[in-house]
C-alpha positions in Angstrom: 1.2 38.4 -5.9 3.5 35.7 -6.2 5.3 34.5 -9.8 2.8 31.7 -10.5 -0.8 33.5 -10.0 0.6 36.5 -12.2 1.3 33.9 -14.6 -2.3 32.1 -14.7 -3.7 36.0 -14.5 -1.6 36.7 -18.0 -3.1 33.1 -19.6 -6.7 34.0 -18.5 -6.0 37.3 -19.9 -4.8 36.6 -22.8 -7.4 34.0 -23.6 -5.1 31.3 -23.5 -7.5 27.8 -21.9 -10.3 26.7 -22.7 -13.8 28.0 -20.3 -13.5 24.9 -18.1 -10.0 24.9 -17.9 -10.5 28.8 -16.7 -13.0 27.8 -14.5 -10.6 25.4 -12.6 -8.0 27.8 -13.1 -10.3 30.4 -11.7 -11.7 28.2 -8.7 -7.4 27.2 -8.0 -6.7 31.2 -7.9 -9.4 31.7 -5.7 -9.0 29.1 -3.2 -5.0 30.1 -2.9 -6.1 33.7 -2.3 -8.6 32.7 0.2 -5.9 31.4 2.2 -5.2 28.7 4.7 -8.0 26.6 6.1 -10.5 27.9 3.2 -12.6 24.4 2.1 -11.8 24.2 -2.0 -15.5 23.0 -2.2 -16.5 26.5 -2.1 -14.9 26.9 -5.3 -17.2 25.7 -8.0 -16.6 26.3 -11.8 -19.3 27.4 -13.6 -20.5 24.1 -14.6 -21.2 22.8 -11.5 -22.8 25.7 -10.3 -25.1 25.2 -13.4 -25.6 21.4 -12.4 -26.2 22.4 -8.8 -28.7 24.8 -9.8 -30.8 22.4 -12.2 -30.7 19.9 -9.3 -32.0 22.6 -6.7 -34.3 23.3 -9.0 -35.7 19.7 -10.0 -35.5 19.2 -6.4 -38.0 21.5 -5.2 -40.7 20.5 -8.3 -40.6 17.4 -7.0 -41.6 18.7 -3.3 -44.0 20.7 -4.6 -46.8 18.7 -6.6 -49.4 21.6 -6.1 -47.3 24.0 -8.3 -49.1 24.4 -11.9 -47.5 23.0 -15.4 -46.6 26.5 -16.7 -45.1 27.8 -13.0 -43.2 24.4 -12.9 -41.8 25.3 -16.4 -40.1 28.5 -15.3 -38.7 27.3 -12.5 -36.8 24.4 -14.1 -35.7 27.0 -16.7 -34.6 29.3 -14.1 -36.9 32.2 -14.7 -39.0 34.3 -12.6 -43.1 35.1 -14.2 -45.6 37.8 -12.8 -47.9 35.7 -10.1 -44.9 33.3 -8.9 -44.5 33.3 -5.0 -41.7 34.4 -3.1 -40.7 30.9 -2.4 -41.1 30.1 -6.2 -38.4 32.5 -7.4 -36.1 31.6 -5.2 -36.5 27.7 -6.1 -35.9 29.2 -9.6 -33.5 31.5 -9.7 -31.9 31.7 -5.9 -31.0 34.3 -2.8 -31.9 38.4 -4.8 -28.4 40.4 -3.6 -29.8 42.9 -2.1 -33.8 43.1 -0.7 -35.7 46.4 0.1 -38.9 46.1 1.8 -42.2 48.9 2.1 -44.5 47.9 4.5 -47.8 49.9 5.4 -51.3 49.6 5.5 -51.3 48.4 2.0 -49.2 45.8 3.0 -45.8 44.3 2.0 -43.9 45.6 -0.7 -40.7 44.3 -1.8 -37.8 45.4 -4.3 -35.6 41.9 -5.1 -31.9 43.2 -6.7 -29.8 40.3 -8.9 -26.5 40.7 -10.4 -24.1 43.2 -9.9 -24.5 45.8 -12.5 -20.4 45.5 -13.5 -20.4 42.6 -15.1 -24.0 41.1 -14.9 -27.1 42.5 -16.1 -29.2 43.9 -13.0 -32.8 42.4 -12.1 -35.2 44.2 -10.2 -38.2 41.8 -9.2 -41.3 43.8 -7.2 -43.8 42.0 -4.8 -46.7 42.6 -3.4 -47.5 41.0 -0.1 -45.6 38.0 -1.3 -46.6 37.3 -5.1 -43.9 38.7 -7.9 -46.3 42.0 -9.7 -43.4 43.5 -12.0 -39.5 43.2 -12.9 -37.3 45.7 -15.2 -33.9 44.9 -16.5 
């Protein structure tokens, strides 16, 4: 690791910026470690992953006139309720990590995971032939 990424390491450490200036320090770090010929747009700070998010979000409500009040609630919040489709979750809260499907004569069931379990809280989301039954946390 070369002198000047040890040295924004030690400032993030020590607490040093404010969050957006981490975020861009973060996003700078990354994008020099990804290497030549990596796009810097891939980088986003927190915020504008935020912003990106309520846009997707806001986006899909107004594709989707059919969806009711309270359904159209959670998804601009960015939370997931028992009887929300598939598609509906992932307008509200995005692509699960990891997905483990059942499928038998009973049908389709599905095991959603979010986060990483490290640093983020894990979320388990369960469906049954496409409608969200039950999550733990």
């Amino acid at each position: 690791m070369n002198k000047a990424l040890l040295t924004i390491c030690l400032i993030l450490l020590i607490g040093g910026c404010s969050e957006s200036m981490s975020d861009s320090i973060i996003c700078g770090v990354a994008h020099l470690m990804a290497g030549p010929g990596s796009d810097p747009n891939d980088f986003m700070t927190s915020a504008e992953r935020r912003e990106q998010e309520k846009q997707r979000r806001q986006q899909y409500i107004e594709q989707h006139h059919d969806i009711d009040e309270q359904t159209k609630e959670y998804i601009l919040a960015g939370k997931a309720a028992i009887g929300m489709t598939k598609e509906q979750v992932l307008a509200s809260i995005g692509q699960p990590r990891d997905v483990h499907k059942s499928v038998g004569p009973w049908g389709v069931h599905e095991q959603w995971i979010y986060g990483t379990g490290i640093y983020y809280r894990q979320l388990y989301l369960y469906f049954e032939n496409g409608i969200l039954t039950a999550f733990q946390d």
